[in-house]
C-alpha positions in Angstrom: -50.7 -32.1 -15.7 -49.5 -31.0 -18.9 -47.2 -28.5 -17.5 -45.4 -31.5 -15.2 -45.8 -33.6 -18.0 -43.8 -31.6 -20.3 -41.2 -30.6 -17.8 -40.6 -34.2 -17.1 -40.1 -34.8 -20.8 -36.8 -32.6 -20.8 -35.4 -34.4 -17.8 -33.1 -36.7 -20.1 -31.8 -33.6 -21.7 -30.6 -32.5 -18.3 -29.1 -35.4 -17.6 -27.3 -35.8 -21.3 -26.0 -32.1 -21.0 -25.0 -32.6 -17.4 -22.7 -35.7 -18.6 -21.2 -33.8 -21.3 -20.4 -31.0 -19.3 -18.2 -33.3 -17.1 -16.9 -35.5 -19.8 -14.3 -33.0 -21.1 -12.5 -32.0 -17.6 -12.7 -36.3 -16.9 -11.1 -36.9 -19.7 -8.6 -33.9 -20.3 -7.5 -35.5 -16.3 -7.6 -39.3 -17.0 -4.5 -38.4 -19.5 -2.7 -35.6 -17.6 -2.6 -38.0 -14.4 -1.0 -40.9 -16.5 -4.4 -42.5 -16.6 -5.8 -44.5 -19.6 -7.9 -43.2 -21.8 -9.0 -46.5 -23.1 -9.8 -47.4 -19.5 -11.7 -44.1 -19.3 -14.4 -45.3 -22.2 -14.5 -48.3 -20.4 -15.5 -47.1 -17.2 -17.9 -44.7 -18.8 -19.6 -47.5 -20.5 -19.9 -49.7 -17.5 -21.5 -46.7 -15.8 -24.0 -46.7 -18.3 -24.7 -49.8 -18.7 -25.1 -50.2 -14.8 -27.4 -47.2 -15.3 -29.5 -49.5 -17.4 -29.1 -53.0 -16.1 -28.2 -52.9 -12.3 -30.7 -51.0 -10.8 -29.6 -51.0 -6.7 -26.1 -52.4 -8.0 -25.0 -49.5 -9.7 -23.1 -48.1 -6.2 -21.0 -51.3 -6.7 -20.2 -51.0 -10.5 -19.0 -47.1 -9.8 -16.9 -48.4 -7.0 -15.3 -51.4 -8.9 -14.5 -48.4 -11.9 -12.2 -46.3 -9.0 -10.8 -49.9 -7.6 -9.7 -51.2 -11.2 -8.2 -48.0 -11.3 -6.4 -48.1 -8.6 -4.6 -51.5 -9.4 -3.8 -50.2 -12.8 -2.0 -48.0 -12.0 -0.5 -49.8 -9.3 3.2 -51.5 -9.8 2.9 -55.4 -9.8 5.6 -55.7 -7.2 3.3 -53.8 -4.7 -0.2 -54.7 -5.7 -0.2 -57.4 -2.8 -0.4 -54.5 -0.4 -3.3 -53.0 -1.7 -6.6 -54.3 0.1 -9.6 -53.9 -2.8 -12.0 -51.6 -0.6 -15.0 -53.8 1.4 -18.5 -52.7 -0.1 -21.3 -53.1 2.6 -25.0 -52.8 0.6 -28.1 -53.0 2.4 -31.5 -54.2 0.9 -33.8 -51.6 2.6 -36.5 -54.5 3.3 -38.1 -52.8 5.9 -41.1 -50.9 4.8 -42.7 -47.1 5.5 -40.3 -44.5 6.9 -38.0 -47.3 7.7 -37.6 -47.9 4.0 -37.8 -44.1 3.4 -34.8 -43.3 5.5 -32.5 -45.7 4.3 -33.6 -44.6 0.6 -32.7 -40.9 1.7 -29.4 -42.0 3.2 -28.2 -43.6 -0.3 -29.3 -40.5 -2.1 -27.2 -38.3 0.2 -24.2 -41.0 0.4 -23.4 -41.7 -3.5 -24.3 -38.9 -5.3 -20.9 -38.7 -6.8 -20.6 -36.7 -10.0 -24.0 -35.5 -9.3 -27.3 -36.1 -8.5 -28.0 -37.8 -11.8 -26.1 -41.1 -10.6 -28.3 -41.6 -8.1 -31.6 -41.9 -9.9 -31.2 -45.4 -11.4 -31.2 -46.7 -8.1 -33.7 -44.2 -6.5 -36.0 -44.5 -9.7 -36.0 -48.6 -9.2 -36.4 -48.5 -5.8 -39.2 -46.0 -5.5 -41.1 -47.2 -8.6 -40.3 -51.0 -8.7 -39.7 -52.2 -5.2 -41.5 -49.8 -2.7 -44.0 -48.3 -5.6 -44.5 -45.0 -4.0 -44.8 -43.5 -7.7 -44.8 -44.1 -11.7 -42.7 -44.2 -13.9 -44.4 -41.3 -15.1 -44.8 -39.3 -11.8 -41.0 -40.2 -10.7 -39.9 -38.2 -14.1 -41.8 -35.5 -13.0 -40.4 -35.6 -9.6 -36.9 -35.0 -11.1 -38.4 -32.0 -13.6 -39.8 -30.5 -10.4 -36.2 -30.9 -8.8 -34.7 -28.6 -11.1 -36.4 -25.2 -10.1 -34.9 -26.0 -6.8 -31.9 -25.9 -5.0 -30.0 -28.8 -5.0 -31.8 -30.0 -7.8 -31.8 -34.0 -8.2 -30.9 -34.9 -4.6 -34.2 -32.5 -3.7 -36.3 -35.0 -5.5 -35.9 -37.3 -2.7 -38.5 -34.6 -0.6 -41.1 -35.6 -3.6 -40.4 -39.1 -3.2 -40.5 -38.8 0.6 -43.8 -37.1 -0.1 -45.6 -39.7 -1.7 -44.5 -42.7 0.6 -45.2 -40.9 4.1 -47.1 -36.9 3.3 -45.3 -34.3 4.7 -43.4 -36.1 7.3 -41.7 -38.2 4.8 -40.7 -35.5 2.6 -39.1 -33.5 5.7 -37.4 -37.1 6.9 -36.4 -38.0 3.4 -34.8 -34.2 2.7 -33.1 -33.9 6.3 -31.3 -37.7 6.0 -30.2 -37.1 2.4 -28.3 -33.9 3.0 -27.1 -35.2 6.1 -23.8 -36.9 4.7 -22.8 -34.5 2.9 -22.8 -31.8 5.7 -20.7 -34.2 7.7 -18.4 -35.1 5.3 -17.7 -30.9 4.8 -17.5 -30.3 8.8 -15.8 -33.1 9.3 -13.7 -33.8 6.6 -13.1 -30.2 5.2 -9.7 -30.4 7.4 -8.6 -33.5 5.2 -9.4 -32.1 1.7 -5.7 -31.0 1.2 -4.5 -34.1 2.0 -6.8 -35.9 -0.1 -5.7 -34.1 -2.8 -2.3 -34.8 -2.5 -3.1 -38.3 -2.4 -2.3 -40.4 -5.4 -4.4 -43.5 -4.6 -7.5 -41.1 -4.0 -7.4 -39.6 -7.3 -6.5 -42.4 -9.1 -9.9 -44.3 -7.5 -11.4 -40.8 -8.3 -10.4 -40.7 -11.7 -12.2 -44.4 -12.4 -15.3 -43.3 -9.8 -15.7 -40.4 -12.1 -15.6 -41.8 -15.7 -18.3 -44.2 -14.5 -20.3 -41.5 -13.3 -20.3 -39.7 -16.2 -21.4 -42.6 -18.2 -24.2 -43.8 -15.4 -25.3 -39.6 -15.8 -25.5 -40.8 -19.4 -27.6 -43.9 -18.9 -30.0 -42.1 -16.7 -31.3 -40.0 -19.5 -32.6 -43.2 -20.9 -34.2 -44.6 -17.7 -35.7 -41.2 -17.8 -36.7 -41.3 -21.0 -38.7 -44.6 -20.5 -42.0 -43.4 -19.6 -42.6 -41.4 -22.4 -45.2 -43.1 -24.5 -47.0 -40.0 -26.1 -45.4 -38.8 -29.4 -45.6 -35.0 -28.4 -43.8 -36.3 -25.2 -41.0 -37.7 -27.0 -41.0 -34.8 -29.5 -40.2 -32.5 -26.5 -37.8 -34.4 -25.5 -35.5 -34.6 -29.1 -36.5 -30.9 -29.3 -34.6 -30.1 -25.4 -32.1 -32.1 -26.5 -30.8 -29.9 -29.4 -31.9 -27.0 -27.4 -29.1 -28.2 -24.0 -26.5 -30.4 -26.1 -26.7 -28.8 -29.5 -26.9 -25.3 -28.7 -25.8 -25.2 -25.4 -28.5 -23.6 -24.2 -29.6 -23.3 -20.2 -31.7 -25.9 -18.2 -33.9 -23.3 -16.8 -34.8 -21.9 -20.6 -35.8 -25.8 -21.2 -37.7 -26.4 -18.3 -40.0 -22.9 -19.2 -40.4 -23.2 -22.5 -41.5 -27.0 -21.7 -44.0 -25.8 -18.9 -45.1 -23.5 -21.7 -45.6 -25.6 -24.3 -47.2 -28.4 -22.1 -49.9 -25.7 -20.8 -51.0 -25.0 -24.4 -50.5 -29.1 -25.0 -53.3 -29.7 -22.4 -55.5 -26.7 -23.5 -55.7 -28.0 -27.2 -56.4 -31.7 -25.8 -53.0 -33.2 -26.2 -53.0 -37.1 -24.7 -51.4 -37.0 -20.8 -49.8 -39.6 -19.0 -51.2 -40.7 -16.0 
């Protein structure tokens, strides 16, 4: 327990070094496509903010970014042909693998920018709405997702574990990867094209900068179930270890298992 424990408390490192890693190729682009730089901030902001405050809505506040975007940048004579992009949500009301599946499915489907977007959603909906997990054991989930491949969409398999065993962590795992495959076999043909196309990048250029800054306001969802102090040292200690110095996730993530092995030997306080 202390090992997860710790591991889990360098989570919101990873996520604040994963956003600034893509903050300085976002912005470097928002300027040399003719974007706004003041819109940039703005979209970065009300990615983190959604990250904070919308829980399931944050899918809608990272589409709005790359729609604003997109008019912006479009003339006024010929923003009456452009048709604002129809968003279809779903509430997931159904319970057990039911529930499970279409939780996969939205991991898979909008992790844009990274895996890191998608955990405000998945963190509300596995902790506050299906309560599958913790606070506590969710953040530890994620930790355990970086020794692997694919590291925050794999959390979904841990999260598939504890709503159906072993069955929902296969389920969860094969839907979540699912739409990505297709979009490669399927889509790889169209990728030139897509580049080529000024409306997609504009939308990308919004979608992104609101990524970034919901990457950014995941660190502090993460960081929300740390109530010991050692916990929260660890965590302002991996933070000058990946932001300040630059330093690699998986140097973090052992030192922290470590550290949090010696924590529970000498009787340091664990979360439960």
């Amino acid at each position: 327990l202390g090992v997860a424990a710790a591991m889990g408390a360098v989570v919101p490192g990873i996520a604040l070094e994963a956003a600034r890693s893509l903050a300085g190729p976002s912005w470097m682009r928002a300027h040399s496509s003719g974007g706004s730089r003041w819109r940039w901030v703005l979209y970065s902001l009300a990615g983190a903010t959604g990250a904070l405050l919308a829980g399931p809505w944050l899918v809608v506040v990272i589409l709005g970014a790359g729609a604003v975007e997109i008019v912006a940048r479009t003339p006024p004579s010929a923003r009456g042909l452009f048709t604002p992009l129809g968003i279809i949500t779903g509430l997931g009301t159904v319970g057990g693998l039911g529930a499970l599946v279409f939780e996969a499915l939205k991991v898979g489907a909008f992790s844009y920018g990274g895996g890191f977007v998608i955990i405000p959603l998945m963190q509300h909906d596995t902790v506050v709405v299906h309560h599958w997990m913790t606070g506590v054991q969710f953040t530890n989930a994620v930790a355990l997702g970086q020794i692997t491949p694919g590291p925050v969409v794999q959390t979904v398999a841990v999260v598939g574990f504890a709503a159906a065993g072993y069955v929902g962590a296969l389920v969860a795992t094969f839907v979540a990867f699912t739409p990505s495959l297709l979009f490669v076999v399927v889509g790889g043909r169209y990728f030139a094209r897509l580049r080529a196309n000024a409306r997609a990048q504009q939308f990308l250029t919004g979608a992104g900068a609101s990524s970034i800054g919901a990457i950014a306001g995941s660190a502090v969802a993460l960081a929300t179930p740390l109530r010991h102090l050692w916990l929260v040292g660890l965590a302002l200690l991996s933070l000058v270890w990946l932001v300040g110095l630059r330093r690699s996730t998986l140097s973090a993530l052992l030192g922290a298992a470590v550290l949090g092995g010696l924590g529970a030997l000498f009787g340091l306080p664990l979360p439960h």
